[in-house]
N, C-alpha and C positions, 0 to 999 in steps of 0.2 A: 504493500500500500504506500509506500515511503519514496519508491521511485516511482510510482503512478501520481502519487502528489508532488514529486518533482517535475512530471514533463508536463502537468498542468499546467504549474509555475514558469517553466519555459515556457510556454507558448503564450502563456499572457503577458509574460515579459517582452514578447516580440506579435503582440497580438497585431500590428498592423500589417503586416504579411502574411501571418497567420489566419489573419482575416479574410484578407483574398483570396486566399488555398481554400479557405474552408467553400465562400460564396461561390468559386467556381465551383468545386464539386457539389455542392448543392445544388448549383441552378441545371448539371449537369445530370446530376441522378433525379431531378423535376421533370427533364424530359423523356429521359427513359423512362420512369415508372408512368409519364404521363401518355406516351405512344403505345405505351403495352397495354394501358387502361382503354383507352381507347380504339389499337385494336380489337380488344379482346372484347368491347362491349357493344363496336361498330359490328366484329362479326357474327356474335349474338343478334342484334336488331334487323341484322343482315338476314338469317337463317330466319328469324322470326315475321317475316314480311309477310308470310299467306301460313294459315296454321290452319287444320283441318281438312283440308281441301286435298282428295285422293287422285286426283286425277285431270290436269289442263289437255284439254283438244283444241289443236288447227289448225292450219293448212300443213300439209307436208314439208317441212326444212329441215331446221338445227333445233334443237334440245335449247339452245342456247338462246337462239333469235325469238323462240317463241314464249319462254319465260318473260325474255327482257318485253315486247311488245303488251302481252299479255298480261302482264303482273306491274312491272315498273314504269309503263308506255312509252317506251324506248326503243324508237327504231320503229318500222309496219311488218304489214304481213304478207308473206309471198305471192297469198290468193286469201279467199276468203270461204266458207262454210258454208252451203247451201240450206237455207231454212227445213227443207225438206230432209235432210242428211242430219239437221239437230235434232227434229221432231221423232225421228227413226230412231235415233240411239236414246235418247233422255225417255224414249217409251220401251226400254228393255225393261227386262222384270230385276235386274239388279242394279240400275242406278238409281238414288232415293232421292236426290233434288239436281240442278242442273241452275246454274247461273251464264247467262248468253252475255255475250259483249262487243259491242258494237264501236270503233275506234274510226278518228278521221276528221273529225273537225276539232278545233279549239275554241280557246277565248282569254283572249290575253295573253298567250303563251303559256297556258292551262290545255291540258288534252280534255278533251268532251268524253263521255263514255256511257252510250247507252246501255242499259240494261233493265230489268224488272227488280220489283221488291224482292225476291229471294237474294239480290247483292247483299241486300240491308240484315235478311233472315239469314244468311248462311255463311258469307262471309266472313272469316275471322283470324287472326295478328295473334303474335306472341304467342303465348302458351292459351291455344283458342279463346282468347277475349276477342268478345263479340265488339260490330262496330254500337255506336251509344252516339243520342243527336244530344249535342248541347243547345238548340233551339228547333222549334218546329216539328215535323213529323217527315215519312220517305214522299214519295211520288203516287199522289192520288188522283191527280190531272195530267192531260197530256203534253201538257206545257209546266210543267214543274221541275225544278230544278233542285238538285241537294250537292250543296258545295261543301268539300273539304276543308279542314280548319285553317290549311295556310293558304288558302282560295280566299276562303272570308275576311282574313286575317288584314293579308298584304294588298285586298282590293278595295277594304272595306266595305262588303256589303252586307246586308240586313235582312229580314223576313219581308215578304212582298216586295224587292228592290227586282227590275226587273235587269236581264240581260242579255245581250244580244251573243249568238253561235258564229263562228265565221268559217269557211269552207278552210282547209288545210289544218298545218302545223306552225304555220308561221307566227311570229309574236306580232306582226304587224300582219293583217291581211284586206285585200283588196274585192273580197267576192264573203261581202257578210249577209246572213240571213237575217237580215231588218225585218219582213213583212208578220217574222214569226218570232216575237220576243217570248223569253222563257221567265217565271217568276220564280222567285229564292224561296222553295217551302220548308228546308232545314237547312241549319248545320251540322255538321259530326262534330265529333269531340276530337281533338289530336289523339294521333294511333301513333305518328313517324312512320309513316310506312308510305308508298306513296297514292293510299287512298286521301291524305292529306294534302295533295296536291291535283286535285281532282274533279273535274266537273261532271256531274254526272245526271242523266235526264233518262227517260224513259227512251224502248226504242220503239214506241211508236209517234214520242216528239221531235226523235231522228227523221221518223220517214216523213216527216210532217213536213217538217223546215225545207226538206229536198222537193217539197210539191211547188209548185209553177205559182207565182202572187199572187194572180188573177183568180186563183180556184180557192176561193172563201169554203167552202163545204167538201166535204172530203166522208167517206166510208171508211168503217172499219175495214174492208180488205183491203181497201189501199193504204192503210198505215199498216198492214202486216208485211217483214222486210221479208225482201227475197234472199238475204242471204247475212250471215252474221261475223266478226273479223275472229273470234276464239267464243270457248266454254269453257266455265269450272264444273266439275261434277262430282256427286260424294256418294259414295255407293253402300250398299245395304247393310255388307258386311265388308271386312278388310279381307278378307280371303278369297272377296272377289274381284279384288282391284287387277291383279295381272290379266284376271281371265278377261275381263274387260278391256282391259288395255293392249293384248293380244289383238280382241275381235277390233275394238276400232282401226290399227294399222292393217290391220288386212281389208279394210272397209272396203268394197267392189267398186262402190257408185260415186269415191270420189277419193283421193289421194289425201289421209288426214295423220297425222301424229296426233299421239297421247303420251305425255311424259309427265313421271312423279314430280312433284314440284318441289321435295326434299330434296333429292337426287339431283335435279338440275341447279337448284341451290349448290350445292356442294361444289359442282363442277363450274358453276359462275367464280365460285368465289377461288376455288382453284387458281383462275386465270388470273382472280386482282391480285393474289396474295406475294404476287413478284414484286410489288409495287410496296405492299404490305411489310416486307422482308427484304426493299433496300430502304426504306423508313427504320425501321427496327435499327438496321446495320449502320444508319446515319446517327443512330443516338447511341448508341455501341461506342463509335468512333470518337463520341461528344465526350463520353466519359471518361472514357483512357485519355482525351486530354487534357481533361480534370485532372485525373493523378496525374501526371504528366508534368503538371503545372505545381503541383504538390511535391514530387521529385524534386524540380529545378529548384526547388524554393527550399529543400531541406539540402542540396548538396551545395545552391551558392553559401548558403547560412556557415557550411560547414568549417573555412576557414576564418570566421570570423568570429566563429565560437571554441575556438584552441583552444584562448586564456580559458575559458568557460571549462571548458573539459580537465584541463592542469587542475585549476580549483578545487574541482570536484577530487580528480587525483589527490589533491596533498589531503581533504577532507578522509579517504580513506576510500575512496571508490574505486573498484580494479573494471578495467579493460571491457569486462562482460557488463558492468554496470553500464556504462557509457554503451555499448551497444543496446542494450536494453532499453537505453531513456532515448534512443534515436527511435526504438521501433517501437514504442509505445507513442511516441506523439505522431507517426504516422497513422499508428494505428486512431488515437485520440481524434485525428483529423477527418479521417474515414467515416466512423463512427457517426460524430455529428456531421457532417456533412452528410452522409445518409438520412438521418435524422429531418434534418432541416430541408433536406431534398423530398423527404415523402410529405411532410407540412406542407413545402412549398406545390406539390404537386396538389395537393386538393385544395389548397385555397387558389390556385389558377384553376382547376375546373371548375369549381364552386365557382368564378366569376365567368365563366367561361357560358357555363349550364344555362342561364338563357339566351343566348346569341347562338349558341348551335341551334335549338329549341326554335325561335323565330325564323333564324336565316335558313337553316339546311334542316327543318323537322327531325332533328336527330335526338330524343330523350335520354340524357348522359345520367346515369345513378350510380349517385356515391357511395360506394361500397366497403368493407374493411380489404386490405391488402391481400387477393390469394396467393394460393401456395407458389407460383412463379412467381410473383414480385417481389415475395417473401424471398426465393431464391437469388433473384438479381438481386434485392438490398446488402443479399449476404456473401453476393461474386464481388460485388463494388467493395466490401469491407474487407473482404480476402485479396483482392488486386492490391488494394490500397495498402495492405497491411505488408505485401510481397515486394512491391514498389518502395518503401520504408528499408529496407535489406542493403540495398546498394548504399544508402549515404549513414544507416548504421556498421556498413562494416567497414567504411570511409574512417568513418569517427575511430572506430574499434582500432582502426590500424594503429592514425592519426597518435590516440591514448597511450600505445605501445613505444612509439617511436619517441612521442616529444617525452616521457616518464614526468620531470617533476620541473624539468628546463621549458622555457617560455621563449618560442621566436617569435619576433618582430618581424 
């Protein structure tokens, strides 16, 4: 305890360098434990986008292109679902509900997405939590609209606020459906997922808006689409998911894929996690030079504290002592610097938490440290403590050499 309350005392003695060793590697170990945090809880939110849902259909592509259109609305669809080919399979004796989706106009730089109230009923994020309207109710009219919370949010609009559809994807478009305004009859609740970013109307106020200005009066057949861009479908039991998803790829009357939307989850995320793990390996790099910076700072020290070490010398302290009080104030430095870097890391995402939350719908929860970060806090104090070695066996020589004589 006698030399652990010594390299206290050293380093308070030299606390303004020891200062700056300790705040680099804290702001160091902030960012590390702060990317892994966020990895780790971005690929959680990531995995949790569509929960419940046994089975996406439609048109025949990639596994990949049809999750991202279908789920994230990113990207379109190769072709599109023939009403007749949805009506056919969602009346098998094994599918128990069927949500249709209609993609292709906007508003505002918001994707439009028609569909029926089974979106609203079936539907579900995270660990199957249902969607939940924080005003309003779904789609009872044909011109009813239910916007996502970052819809509502960043456009400000309100219950009965009406809004106009405009043909494409574009944030700016030239070909808007004016004759046919849509009113705001809910909101959701934030999910993060990108139902939160989201316009969503019935699709027979799709087929609506696509009818000619002039034609005030219109038929139910004619609001029935001739053809839809995907489905989600949940079936009766889970042991019938393959058999299902077998018969729809072999489908005769029309070229369709069905893929798990776990599964295609995994393999999306697959591809980010390059991106994932040179992030990771940039904050890897940050920390080594933290210690790094910690090193230089103990080996310039080291000829300036000779007399310091003689001292100790004539007091009665041998060789091993002085290596010891080197490798303790590395270690000392580690230590807190860990410390203050996991501090430092939640109170930046605590200030952080609602600007992700508004700007990118990302719900960030502050959690205690798992057992990986627990691991990294404990690599950083082991490097840190290994990094410490070189300029205590400096010292150690140093103690050997000068005995009880003092150069200048």
């Amino acid at each position: 305890m006698s030399l652990l309350n010594l390299a206290w005392h050293s380093l308070w003695a030299r606390r303004g360098t020891a200062l700056l060793s300790l705040l680099t590697i804290a702001l160091s170990v902030a960012l590390l434990l702060g990317v892994e945090n966020l990895r780790t809880q971005a690929k959680s939110s990531f995995a949790s986008t569509i929960s419940g849902t046994d089975l996406i259909v439609g048109a025949r592509s990639g596994p990949t292109q049809l999750l991202l259109y279908s789920v994230f609305r990113i990207g379109n669809a190769t072709n599109n679902i023939s009403w007749d080919s949805y009506q056919q399979i969602t009346q098998q004796p094994t599918v128990k509900w069927a949500i249709p989706i209609s993609l292709g106009d906007s508003h505002r730089g918001y994707r439009v997405m028609g569909t029926t109230n089974s979106f609203f009923e079936h539907y579900q994020y995270a660990n199957k939590q249902p969607l939940r309207f924080a005003q309003g109710q779904a789609l009872a009219n044909t011109y009813d609209v239910v916007l996502g919370a970052e819809v509502a949010r960043k456009l400000q609009y309100h219950l009965g606020d009406k809004i106009v559809v405009a043909h494409g994807l574009a944030a700016v478009s030239f070909v808007n459906h004016e004759h046919y305004p849509f009113v705001v009859s809910g909101i959701l609740e934030p999910t993060g997922t990108p139902v939160d970013r989201s316009v969503i109307t019935s699709l027979a106020g799709i087929e609506a808006i696509h009818l000619p200005p002039q034609q005030q009066a219109y038929s139910e057949q004619q609001l029935t689409p001739s053809s839809i861009t995907a489905m989600m479908l949940g079936t009766q039991s889970k042991l019938q998911i393959f058999s299902l998803q077998r018969q729809i790829n072999e489908y005769k009357d029309e070229a369709l894929l069905a893929i798990l939307p776990g599964v295609a989850l995994q393999e999306l995320w697959g591809i980010l996690s390059i991106a994932e793990s040179a992030l990771l390996a940039v904050s890897i790099c940050v920390v080594i030079t933290g210690l790094m910076s910690m090193l230089s700072t103990l080996m310039v020290s080291l000829k300036e504290r000779r007399r310091e070490m003689a001292i100790l010398r004539s007091v009665g302290a041998k060789p091993r002592h002085i290596f010891g009080l080197l490798l303790l104030e590395a270690l000392l430095l580690s230590v807190l610097g860990a410390v203050l870097g996991l501090l430092s890391m939640y109170l930046i995402l605590a200030a952080a938490k609602p600007v992700l939350l508004s700007q990118f719908g990302f719900y960030l929860v502050l959690t205690w440290p798992n057992l990986q970060q627990l691991y990294l806090l404990l690599a950083v104090v082991l490097v840190g403590f290994i990094a410490g070695v070189l300029p205590a066996w400096r010292a150690y020589r140093y103690s050997l050499s000068d005995g009880m004589s003092i150069r200048i």
